[in-house]
C-alpha positions as CSV (number, residue, x, y, z in Angstrom):
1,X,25.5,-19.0,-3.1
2,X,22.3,-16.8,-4.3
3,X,23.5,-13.7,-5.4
4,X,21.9,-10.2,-3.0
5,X,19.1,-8.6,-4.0
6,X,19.2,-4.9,-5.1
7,X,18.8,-3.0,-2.0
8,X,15.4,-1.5,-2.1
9,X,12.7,0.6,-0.5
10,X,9.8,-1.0,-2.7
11,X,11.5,-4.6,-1.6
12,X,11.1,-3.5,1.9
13,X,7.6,-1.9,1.9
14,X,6.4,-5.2,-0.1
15,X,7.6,-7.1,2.6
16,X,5.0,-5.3,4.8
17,X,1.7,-4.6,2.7
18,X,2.8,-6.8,-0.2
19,X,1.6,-10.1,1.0
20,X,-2.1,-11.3,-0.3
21,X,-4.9,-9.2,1.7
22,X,-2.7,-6.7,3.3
23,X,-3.6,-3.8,0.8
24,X,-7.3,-5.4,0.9
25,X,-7.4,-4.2,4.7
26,X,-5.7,-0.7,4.0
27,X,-8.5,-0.3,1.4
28,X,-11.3,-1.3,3.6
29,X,-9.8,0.8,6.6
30,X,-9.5,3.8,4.3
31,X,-13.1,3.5,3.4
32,X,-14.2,3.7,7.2
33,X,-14.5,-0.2,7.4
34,X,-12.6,-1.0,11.1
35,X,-14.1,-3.8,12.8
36,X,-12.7,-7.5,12.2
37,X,-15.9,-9.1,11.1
38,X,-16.3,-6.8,7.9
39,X,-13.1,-6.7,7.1
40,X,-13.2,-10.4,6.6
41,X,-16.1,-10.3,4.9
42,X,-14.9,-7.5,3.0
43,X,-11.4,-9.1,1.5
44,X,-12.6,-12.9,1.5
45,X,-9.4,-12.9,3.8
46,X,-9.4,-16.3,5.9
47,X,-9.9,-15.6,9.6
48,X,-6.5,-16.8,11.1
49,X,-4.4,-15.2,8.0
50,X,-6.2,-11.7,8.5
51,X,-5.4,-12.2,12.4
52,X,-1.5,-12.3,10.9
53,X,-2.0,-9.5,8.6
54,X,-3.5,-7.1,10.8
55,X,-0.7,-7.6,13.9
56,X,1.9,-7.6,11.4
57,X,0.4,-3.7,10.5
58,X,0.0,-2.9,13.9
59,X,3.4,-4.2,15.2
60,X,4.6,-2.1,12.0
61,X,2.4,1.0,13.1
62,X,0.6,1.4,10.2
63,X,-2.3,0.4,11.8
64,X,-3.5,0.8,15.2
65,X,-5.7,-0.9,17.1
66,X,-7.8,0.8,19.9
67,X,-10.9,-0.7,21.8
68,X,-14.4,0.2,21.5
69,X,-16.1,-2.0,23.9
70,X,-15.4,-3.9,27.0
71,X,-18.1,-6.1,27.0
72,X,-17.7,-8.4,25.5
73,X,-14.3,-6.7,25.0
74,X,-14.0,-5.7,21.5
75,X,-11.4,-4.0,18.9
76,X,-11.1,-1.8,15.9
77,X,-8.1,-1.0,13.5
78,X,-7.6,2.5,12.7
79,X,-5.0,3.6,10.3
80,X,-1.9,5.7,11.9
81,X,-0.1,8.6,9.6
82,X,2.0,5.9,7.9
83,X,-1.3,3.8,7.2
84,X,-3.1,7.2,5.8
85,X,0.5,7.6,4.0
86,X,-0.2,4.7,2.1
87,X,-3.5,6.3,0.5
88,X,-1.8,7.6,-2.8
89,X,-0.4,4.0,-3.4
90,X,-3.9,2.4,-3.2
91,X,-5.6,5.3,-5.4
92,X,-3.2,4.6,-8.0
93,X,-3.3,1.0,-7.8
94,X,-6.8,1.2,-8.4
95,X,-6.5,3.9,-11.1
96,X,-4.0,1.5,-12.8
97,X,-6.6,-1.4,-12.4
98,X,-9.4,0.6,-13.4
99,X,-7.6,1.5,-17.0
100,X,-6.5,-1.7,-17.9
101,X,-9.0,-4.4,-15.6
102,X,-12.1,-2.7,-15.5
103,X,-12.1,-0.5,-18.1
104,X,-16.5,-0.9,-18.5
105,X,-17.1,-1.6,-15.1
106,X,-15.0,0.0,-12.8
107,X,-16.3,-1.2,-9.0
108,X,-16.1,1.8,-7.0
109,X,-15.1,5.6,-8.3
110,X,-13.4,8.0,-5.6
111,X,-15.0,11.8,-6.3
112,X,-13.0,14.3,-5.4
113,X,-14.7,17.0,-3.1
114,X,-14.4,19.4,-6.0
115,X,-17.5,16.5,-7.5
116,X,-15.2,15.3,-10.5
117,X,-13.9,11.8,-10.1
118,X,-10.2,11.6,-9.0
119,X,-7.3,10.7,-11.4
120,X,-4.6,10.2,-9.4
121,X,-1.7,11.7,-10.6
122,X,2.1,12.3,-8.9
123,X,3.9,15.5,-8.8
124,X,7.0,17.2,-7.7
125,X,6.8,18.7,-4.0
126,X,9.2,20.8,-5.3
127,X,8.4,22.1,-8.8
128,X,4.4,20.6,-9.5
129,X,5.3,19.1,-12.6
130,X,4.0,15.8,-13.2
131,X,6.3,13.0,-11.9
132,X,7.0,10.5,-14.5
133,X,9.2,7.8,-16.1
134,X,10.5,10.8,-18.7
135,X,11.5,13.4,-16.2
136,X,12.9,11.5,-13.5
137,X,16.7,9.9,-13.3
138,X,17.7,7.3,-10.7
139,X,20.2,8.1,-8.3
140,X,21.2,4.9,-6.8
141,X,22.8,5.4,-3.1
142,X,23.0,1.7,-2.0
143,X,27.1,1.0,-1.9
144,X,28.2,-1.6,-5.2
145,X,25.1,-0.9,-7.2
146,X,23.8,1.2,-9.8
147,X,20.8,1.9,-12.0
148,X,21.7,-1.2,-14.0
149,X,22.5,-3.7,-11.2
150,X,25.7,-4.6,-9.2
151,X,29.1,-2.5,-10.1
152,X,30.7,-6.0,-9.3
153,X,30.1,-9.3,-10.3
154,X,28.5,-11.4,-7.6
155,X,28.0,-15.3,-7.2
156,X,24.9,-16.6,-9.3
């Protein structure tokens, strides 16, 4: 018997966005692109697996999808607060991508409305000290695990 998983909240959000085009369509919804057509043509997404990927979002309310026309009858996707909510994981994907992909060519820059280009970076809500691997400590709440995996063994 396969031993369980950590229990995990990244496990459980890849499970939604992680599968191949999903964060393609957040990105081109983010950047005002809504209708079905250019997001195909935007991701290189197959037609029937971006049909999948884009009721999976809706049925998961990240994305909704509202009508524009009736005829022909035609929709749009539209990102809901947990879609938007997702914004400061694709700006640091593409920061991280942008440093050690494209280093000399980086395809698209966000500006930030103060006119510098953005560099992402994550803070404490509480504090607004930068947020990273040296100042923060895992506090595992899932029952018979901790930081370093199972507190009992388990079948391999």
């Amino acid at each position: 018997m396969k031993a369980a998983p950590r229990p995990c909240s990244i496990a459980d959000t890849l499970a939604l966005v992680g599968e191949k085009y999903s964060l393609l369509v957040l990105r081109e919804v983010s950047l005002g692109v809504r209708r079905f057509d250019r997001i195909a043509r935007n991701t290189g997404a197959p037609r029937d697996i971006l049909t999948t990927r884009l009721k999976r979002l809706v049925e998961a309310g990240v994305l909704e999808k509202v009508q524009y026309s009736e005829r022909p009858q035609r929709f749009e996707y539209r990102a809901t607060t947990a879609g938007e909510e997702l914004g400061p994981v694709l700006m640091t994907l593409m920061a991280w991508g942008d440093r050690h992909l494209n280093a000399d060519d980086r395809p698209v820059v966000l500006e930030h409305r103060c006119g510098e280009v953005l560099t992402p970076r994550i803070v404490c809500a509480h504090c607004g000290d930068e947020a990273d691997r040296d100042s923060l400590t895992a506090d595992v709440r899932a029952p018979g695990w901790t930081a370093a995996g199972p507190t009992t063994p388990r079948e391999a």
